[in-house]
Legacy VTK file of the C-alpha trace (Angstrom):
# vtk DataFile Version 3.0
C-alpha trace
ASCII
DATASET POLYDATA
POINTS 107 float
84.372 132.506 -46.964
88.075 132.738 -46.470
88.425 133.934 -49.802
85.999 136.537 -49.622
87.718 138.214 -46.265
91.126 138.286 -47.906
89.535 140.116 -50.736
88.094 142.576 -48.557
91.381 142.899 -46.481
93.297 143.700 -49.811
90.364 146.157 -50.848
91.184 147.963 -47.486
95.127 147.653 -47.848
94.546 149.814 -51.242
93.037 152.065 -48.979
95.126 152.563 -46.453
98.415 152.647 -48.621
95.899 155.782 -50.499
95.297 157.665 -47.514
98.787 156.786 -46.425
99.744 158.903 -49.054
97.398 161.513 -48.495
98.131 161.739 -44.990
101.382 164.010 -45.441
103.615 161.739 -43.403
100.695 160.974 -40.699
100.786 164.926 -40.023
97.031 165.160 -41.687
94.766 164.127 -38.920
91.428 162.740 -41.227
93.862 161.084 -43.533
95.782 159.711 -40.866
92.949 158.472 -39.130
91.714 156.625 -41.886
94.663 155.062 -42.668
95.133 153.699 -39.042
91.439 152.144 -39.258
91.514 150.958 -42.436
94.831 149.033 -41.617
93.364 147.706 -38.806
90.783 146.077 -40.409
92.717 145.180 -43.130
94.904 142.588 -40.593
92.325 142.012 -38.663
90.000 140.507 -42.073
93.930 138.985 -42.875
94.190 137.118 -39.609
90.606 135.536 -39.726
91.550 134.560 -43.721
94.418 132.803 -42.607
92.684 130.886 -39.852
91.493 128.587 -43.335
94.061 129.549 -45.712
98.010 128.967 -45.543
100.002 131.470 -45.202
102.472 131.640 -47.944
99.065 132.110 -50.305
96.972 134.014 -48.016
99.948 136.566 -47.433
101.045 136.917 -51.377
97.435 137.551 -52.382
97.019 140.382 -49.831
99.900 141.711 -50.522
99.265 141.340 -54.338
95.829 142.837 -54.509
97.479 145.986 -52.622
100.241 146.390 -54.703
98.321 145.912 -57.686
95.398 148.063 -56.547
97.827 150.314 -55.083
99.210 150.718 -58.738
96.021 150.910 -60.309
94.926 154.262 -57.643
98.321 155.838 -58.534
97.708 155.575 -62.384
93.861 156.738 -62.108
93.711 158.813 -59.243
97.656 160.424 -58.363
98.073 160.770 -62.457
101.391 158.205 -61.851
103.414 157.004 -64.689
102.255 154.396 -66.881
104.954 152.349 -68.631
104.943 149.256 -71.041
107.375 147.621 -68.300
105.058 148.958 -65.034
102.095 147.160 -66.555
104.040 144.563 -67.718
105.326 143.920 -63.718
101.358 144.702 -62.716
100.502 141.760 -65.103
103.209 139.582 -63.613
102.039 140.092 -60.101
98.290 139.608 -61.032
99.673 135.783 -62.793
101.189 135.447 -59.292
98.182 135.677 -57.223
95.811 133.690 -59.210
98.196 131.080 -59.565
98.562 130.844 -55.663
94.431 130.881 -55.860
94.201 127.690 -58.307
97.307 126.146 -56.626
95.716 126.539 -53.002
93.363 124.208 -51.494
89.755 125.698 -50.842
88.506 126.970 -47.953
LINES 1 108
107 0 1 2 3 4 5 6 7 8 9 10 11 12 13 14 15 16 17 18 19 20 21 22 23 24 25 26 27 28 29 30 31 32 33 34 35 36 37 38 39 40 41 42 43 44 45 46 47 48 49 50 51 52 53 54 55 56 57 58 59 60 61 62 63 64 65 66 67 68 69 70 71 72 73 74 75 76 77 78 79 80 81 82 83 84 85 86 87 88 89 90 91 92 93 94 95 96 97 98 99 100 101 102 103 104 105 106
């Protein structure tokens, strides 16, 4: 189950760091908004992760499904760059997180 809520609170971390971006520097109200409750949630799914998971692994995979998702939205959505040596860094942070899932005990 642990696993499952720290998916969920990295889905929602993509989200947030979207309407971040949409949000104009927080002067967009529905944007901002969003991005206030979405980061909310997005700890709060975090902090009840961690309760089973350490926090070394629990904290890189959140982190890692934003950045990566994060990426992915900028690419397909914001029309961002997309480089041999971008995906290549995407691909190394993707190894990174499911080698702190296999290396991690369950939960």
């Amino acid at each position: 189950m642990a696993w499952i809520l720290l998916v969920f609170a990295g889905l929602l971390e993509i989200v947030w760091a979207f309407f971040m971006k949409k949000s104009a520097g927080f002067t967009l109200l529905v944007p901002s908004t969003i991005t206030i409750v979405t980061m909310i949630a997005s700890f709060a799914l975090l902090s009840l992760a961690m309760r089973a998971l350490p926090l070394g692994t629990a904290y890189t995979v959140w982190t890692g499904i934003g950045a990566v998702g994060a990426f992915t939205v900028g690419i397909v959505v914001l029309g961002e760059a997309v480089t041999p040596l971008r995906l290549f860094a995407a691909l190394l942070i993707v190894a990174g997180i499911v080698l702190m899932k296999v290396s991690s005990p369950s939960a």
